[in-house]
mmCIF file as gemmi writes it, N, C-alpha and C atoms, coordinates in Angstrom:
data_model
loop_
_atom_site.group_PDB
_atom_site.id
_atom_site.type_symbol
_atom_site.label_atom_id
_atom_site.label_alt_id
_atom_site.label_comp_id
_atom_site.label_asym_id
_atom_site.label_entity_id
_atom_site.label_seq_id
_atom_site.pdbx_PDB_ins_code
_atom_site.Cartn_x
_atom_site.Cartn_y
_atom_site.Cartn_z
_atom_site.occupancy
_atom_site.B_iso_or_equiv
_atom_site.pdbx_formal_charge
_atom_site.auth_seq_id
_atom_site.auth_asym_id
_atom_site.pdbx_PDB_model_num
ATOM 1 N N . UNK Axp A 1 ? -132.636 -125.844 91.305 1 0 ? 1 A 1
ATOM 2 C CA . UNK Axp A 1 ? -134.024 -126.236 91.327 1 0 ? 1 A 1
ATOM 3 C C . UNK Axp A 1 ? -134.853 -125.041 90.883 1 0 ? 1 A 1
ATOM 4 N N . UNK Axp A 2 ? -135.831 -125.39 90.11 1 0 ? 2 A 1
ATOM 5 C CA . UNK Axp A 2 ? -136.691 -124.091 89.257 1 0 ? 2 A 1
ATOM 6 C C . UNK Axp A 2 ? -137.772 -124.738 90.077 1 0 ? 2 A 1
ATOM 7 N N . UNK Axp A 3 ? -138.657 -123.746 90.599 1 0 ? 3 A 1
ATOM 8 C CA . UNK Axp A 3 ? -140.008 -124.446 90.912 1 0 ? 3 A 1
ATOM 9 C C . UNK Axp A 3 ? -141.008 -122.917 91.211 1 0 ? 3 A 1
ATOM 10 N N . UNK Axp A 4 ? -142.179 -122.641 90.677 1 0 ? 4 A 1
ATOM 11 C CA . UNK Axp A 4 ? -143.122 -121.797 91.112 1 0 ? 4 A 1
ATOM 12 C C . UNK Axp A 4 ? -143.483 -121.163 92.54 1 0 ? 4 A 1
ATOM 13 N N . UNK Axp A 5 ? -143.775 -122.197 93.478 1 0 ? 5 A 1
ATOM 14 C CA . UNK Axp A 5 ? -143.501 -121.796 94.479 1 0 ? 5 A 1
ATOM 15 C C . UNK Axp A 5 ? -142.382 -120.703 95.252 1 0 ? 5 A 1
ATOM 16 N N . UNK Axp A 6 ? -143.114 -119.856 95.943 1 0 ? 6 A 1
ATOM 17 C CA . UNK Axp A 6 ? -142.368 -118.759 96.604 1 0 ? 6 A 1
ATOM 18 C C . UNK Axp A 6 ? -142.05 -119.187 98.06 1 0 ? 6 A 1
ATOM 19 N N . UNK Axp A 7 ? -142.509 -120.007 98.52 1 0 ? 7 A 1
ATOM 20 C CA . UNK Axp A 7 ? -142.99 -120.656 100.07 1 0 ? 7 A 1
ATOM 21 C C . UNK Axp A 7 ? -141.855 -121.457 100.739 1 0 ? 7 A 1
ATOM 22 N N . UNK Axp A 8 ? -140.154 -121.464 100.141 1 0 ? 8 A 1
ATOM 23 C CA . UNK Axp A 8 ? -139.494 -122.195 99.671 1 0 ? 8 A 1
ATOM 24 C C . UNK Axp A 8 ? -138.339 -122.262 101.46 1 0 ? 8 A 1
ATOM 25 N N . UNK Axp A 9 ? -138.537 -123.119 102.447 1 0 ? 9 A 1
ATOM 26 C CA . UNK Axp A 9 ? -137.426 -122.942 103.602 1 0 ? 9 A 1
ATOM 27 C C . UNK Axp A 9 ? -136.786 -123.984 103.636 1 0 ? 9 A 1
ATOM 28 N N . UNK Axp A 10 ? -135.268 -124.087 103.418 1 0 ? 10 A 1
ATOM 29 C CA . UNK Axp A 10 ? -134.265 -124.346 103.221 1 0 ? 10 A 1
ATOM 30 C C . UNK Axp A 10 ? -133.917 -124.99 104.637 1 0 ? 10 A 1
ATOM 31 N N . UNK Axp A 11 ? -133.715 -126.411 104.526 1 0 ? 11 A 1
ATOM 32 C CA . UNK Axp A 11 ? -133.136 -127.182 106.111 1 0 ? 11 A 1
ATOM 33 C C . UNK Axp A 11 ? -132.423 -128.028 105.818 1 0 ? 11 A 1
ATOM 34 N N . UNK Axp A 12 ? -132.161 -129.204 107.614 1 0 ? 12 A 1
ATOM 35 C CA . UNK Axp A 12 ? -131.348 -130.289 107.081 1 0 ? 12 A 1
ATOM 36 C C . UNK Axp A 12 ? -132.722 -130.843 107.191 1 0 ? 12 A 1
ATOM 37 N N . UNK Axp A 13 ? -132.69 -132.837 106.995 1 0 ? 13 A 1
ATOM 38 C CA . UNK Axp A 13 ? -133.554 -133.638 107.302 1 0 ? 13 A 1
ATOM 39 C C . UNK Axp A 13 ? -132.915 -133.72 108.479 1 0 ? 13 A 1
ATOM 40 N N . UNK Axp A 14 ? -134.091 -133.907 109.905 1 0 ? 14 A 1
ATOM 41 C CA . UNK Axp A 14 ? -133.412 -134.944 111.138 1 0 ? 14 A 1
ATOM 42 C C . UNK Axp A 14 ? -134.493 -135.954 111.363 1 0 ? 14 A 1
ATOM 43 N N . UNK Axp A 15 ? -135.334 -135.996 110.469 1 0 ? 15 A 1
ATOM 44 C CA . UNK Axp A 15 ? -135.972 -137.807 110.618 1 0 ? 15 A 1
ATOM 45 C C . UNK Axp A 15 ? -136.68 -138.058 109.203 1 0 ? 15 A 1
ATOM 46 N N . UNK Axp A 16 ? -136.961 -139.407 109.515 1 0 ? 16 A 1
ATOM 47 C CA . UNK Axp A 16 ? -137.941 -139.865 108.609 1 0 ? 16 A 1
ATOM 48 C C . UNK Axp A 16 ? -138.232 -141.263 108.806 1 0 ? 16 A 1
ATOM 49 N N . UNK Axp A 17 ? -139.636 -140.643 109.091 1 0 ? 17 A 1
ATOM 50 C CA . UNK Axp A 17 ? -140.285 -142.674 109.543 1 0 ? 17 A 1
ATOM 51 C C . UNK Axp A 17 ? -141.495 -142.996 108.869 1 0 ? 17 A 1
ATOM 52 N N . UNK Axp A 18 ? -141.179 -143.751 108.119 1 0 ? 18 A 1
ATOM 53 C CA . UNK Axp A 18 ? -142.2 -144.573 107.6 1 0 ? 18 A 1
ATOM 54 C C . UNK Axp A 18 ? -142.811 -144.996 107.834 1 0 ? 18 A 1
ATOM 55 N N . UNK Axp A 19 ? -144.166 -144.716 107.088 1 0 ? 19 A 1
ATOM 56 C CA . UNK Axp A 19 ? -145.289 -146.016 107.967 1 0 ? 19 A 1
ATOM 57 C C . UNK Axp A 19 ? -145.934 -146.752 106.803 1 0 ? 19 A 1
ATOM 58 N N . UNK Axp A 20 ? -146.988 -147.525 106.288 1 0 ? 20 A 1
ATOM 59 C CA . UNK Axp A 20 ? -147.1 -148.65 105.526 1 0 ? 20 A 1
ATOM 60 C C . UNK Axp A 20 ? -147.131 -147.74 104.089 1 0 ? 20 A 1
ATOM 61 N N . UNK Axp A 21 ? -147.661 -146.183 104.272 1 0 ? 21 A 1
ATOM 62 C CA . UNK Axp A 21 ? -147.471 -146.004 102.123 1 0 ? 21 A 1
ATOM 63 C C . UNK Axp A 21 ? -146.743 -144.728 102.705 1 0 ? 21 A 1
ATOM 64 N N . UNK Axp A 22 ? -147.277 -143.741 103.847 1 0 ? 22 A 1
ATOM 65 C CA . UNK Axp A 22 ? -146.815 -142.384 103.845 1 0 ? 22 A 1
ATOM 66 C C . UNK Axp A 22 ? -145.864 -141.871 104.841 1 0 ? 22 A 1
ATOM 67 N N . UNK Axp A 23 ? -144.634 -141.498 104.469 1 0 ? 23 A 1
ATOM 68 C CA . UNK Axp A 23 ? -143.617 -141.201 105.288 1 0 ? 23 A 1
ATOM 69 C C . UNK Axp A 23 ? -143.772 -139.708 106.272 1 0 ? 23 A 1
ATOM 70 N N . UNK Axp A 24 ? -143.19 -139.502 107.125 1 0 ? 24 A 1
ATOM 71 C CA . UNK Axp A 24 ? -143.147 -138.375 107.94 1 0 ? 24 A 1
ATOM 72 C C . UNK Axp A 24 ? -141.362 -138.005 107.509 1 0 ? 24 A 1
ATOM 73 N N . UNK Axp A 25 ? -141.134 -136.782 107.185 1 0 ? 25 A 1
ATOM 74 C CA . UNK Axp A 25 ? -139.978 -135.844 106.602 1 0 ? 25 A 1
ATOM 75 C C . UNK Axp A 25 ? -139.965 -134.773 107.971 1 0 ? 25 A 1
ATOM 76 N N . UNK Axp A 26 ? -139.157 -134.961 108.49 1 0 ? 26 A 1
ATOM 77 C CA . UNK Axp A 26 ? -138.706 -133.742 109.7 1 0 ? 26 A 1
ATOM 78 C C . UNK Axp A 26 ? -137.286 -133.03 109.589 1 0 ? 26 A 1
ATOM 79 N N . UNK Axp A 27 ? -137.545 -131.376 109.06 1 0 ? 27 A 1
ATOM 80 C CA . UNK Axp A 27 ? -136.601 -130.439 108.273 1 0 ? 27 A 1
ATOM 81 C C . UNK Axp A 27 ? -136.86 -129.452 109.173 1 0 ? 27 A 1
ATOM 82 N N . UNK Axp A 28 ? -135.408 -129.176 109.987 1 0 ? 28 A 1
ATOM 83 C CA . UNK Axp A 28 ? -134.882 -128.393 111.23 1 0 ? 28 A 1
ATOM 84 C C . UNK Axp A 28 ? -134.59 -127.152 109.988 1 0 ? 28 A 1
ATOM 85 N N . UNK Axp A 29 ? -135.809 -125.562 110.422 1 0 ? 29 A 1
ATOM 86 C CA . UNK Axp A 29 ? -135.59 -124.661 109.736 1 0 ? 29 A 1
ATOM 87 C C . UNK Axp A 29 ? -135.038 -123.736 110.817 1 0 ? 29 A 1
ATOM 88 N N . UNK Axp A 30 ? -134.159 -123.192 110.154 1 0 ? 30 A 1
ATOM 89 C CA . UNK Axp A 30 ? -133.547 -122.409 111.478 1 0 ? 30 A 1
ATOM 90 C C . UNK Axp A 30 ? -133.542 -122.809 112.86 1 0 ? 30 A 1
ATOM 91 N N . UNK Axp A 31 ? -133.968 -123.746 113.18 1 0 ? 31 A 1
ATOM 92 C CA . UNK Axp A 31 ? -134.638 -123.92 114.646 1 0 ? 31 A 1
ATOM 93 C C . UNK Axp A 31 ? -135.597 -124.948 114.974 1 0 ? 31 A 1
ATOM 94 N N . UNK Axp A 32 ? -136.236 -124.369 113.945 1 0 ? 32 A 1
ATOM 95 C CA . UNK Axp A 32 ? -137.977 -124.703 113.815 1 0 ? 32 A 1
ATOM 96 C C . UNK Axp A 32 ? -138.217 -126.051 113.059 1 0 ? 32 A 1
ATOM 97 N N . UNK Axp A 33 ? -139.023 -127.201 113.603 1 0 ? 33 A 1
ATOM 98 C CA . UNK Axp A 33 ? -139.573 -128.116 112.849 1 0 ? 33 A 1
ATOM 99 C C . UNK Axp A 33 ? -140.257 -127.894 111.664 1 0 ? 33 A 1
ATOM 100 N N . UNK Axp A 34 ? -140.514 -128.848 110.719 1 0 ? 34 A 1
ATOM 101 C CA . UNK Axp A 34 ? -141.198 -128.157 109.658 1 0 ? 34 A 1
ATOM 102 C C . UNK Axp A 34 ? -141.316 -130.14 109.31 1 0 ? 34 A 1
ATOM 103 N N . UNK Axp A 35 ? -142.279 -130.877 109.308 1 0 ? 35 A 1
ATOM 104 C CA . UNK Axp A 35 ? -143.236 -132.106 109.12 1 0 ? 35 A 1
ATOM 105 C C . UNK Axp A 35 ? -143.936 -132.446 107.799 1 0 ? 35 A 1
ATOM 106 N N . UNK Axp A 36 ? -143.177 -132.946 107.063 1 0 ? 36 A 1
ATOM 107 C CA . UNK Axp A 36 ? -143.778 -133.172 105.762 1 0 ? 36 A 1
ATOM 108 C C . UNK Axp A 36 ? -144.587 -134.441 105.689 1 0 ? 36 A 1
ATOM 109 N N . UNK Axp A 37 ? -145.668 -134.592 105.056 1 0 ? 37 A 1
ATOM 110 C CA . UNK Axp A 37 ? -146.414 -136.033 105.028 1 0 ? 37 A 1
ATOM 111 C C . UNK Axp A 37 ? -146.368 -136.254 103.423 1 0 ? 37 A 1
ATOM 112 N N . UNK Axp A 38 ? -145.192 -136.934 102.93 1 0 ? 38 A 1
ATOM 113 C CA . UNK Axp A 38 ? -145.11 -137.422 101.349 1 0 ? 38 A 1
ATOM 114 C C . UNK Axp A 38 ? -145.061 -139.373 101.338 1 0 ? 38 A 1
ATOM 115 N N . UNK Axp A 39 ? -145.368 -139.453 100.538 1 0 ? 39 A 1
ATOM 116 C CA . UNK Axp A 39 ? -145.253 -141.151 99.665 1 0 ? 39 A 1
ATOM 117 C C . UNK Axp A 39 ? -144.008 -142.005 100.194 1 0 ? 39 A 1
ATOM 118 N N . UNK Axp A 40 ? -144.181 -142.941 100.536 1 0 ? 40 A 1
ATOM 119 C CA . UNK Axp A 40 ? -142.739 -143.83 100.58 1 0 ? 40 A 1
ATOM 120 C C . UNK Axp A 40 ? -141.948 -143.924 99.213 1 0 ? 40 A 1
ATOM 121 N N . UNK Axp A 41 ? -142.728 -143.929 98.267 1 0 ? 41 A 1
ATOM 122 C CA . UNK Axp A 41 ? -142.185 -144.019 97.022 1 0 ? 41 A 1
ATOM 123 C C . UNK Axp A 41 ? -141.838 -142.623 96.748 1 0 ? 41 A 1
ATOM 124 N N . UNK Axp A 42 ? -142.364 -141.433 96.962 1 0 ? 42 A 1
ATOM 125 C CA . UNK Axp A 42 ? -141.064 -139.994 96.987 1 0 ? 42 A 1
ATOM 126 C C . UNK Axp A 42 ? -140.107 -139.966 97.443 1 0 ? 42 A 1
ATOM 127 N N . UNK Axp A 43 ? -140.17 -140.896 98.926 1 0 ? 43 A 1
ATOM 128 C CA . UNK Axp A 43 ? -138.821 -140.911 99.265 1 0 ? 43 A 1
ATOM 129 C C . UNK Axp A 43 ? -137.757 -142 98.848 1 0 ? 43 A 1
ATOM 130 N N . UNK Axp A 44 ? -138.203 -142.605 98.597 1 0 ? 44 A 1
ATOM 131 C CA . UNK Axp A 44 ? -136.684 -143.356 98.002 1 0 ? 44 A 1
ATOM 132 C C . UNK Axp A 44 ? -137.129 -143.184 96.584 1 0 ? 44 A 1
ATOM 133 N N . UNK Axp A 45 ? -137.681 -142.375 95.955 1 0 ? 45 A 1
ATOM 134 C CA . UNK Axp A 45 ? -137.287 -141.68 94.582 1 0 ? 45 A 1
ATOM 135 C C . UNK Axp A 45 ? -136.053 -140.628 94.299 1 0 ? 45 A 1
ATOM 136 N N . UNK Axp A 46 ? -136.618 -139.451 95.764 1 0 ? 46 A 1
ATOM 137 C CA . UNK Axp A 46 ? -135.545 -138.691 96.088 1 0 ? 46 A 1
ATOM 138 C C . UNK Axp A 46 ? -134.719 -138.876 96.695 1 0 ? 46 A 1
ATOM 139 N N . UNK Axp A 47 ? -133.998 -140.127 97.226 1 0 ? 47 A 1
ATOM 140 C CA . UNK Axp A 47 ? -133.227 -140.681 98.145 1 0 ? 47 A 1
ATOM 141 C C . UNK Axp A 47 ? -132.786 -140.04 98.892 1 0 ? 47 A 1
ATOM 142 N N . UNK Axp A 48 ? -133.746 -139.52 99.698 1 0 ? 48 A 1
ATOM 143 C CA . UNK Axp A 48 ? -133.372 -138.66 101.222 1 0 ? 48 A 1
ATOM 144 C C . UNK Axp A 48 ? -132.916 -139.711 102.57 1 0 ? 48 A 1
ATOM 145 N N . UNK Axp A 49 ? -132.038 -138.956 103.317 1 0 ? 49 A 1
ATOM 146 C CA . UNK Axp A 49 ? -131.285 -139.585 104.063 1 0 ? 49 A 1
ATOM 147 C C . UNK Axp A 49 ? -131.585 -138.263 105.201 1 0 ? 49 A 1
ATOM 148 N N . UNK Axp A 50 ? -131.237 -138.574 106.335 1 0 ? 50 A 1
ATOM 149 C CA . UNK Axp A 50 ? -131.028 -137.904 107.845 1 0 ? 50 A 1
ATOM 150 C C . UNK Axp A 50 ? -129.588 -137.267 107.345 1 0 ? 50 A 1
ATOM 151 N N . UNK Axp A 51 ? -129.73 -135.993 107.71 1 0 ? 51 A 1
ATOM 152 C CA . UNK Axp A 51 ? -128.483 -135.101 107.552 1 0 ? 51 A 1
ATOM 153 C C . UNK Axp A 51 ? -128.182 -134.628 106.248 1 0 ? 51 A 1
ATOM 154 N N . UNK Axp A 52 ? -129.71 -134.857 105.423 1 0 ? 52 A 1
ATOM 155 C CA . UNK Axp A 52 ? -129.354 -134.292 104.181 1 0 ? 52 A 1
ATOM 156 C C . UNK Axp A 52 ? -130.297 -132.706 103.871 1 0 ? 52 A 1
ATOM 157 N N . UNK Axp A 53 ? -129.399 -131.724 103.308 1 0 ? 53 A 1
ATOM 158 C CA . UNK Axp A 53 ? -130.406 -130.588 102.934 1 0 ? 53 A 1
ATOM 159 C C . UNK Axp A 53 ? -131.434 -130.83 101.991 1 0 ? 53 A 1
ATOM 160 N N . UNK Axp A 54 ? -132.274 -129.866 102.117 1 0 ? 54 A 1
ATOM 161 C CA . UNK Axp A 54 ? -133.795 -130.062 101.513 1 0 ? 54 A 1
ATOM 162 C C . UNK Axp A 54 ? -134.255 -128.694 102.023 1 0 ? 54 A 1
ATOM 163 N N . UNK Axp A 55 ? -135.56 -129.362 100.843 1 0 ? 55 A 1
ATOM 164 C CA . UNK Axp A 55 ? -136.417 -127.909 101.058 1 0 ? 55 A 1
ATOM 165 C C . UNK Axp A 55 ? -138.068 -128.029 101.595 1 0 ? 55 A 1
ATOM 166 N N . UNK Axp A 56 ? -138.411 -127.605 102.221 1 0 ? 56 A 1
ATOM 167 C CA . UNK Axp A 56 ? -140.057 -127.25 103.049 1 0 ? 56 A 1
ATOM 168 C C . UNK Axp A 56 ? -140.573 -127.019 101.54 1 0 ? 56 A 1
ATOM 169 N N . UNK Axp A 57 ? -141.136 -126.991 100.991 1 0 ? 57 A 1
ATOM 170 C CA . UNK Axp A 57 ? -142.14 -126.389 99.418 1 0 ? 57 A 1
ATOM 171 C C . UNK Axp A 57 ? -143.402 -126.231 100.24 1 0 ? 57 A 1
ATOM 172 N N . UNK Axp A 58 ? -144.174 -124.919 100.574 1 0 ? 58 A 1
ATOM 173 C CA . UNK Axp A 58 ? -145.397 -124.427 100.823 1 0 ? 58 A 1
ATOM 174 C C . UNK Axp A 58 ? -146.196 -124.474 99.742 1 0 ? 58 A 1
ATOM 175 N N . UNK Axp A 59 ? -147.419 -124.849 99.041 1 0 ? 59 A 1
ATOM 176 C CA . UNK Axp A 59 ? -148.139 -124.314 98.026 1 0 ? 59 A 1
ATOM 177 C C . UNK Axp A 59 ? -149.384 -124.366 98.582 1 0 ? 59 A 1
ATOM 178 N N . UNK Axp A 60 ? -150.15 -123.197 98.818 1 0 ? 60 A 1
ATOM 179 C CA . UNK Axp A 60 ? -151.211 -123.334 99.643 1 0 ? 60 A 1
ATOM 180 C C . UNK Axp A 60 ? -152.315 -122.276 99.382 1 0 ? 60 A 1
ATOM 181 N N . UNK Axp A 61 ? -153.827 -122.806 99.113 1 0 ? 61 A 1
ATOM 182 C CA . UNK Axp A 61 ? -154.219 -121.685 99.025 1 0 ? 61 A 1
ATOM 183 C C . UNK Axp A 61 ? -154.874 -120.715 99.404 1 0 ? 61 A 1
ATOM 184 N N . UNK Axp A 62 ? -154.984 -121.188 101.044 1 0 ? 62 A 1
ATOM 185 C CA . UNK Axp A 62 ? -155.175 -119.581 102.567 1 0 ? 62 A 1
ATOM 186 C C . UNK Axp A 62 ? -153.735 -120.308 103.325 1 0 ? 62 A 1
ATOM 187 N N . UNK Axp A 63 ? -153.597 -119.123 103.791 1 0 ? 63 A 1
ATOM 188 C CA . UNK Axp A 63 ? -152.502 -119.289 104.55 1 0 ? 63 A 1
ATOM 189 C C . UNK Axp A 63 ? -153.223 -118.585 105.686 1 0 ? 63 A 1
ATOM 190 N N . UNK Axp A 64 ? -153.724 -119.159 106.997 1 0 ? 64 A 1
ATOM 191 C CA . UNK Axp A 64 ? -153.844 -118.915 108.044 1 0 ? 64 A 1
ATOM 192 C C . UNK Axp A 64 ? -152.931 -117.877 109.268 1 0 ? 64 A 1
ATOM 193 N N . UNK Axp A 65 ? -153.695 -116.795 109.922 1 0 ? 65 A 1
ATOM 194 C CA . UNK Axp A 65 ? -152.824 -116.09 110.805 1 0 ? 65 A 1
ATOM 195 C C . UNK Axp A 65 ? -153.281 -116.409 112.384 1 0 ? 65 A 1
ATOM 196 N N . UNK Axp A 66 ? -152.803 -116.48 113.378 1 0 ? 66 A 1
ATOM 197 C CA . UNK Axp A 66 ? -153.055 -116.917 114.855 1 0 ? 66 A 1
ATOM 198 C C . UNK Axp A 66 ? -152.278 -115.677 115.288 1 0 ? 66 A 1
ATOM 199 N N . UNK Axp A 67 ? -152.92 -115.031 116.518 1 0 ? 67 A 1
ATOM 200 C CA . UNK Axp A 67 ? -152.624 -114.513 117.868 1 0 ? 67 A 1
ATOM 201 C C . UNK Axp A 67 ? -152.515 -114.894 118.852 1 0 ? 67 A 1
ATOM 202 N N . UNK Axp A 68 ? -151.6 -114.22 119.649 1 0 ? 68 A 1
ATOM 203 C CA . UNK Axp A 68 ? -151.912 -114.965 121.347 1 0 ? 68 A 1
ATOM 204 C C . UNK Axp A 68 ? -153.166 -113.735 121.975 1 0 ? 68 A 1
């Protein structure tokens, strides 16, 4: 995969639920959830399945910092 983005975290899928156009993508990164909100039609373009690798793609343009 060639893509511009630098933002790039590497998981499995452990869900994906659809709702009437926009799906929810849930990609276990190291640990960590990571919640994608894409198209029903991306996903069964990319025919993603539960237990399949994938990638988080960040493209953003502030990236926010938080403290405790």
């Amino acid at each position: 995969m060639k893509i511009s983005a630098r933002n790039r975290l590497k998981g499995k899928i452990t869900a994906i639920t659809k709702g009437a156009t926009t799906s929810h993508v849930r990609i276990d990164v190291g640990g960590s959830t990571v919640t994608a909100s894409i198209t029903n039609e991306a996903v069964d373009e990319l025919a993603l399945k539960v237990g399949q690798d994938a990638y988080a793609i960040v493209k953003a343009s502030d990236v926010m910092v938080g403290i405790d």
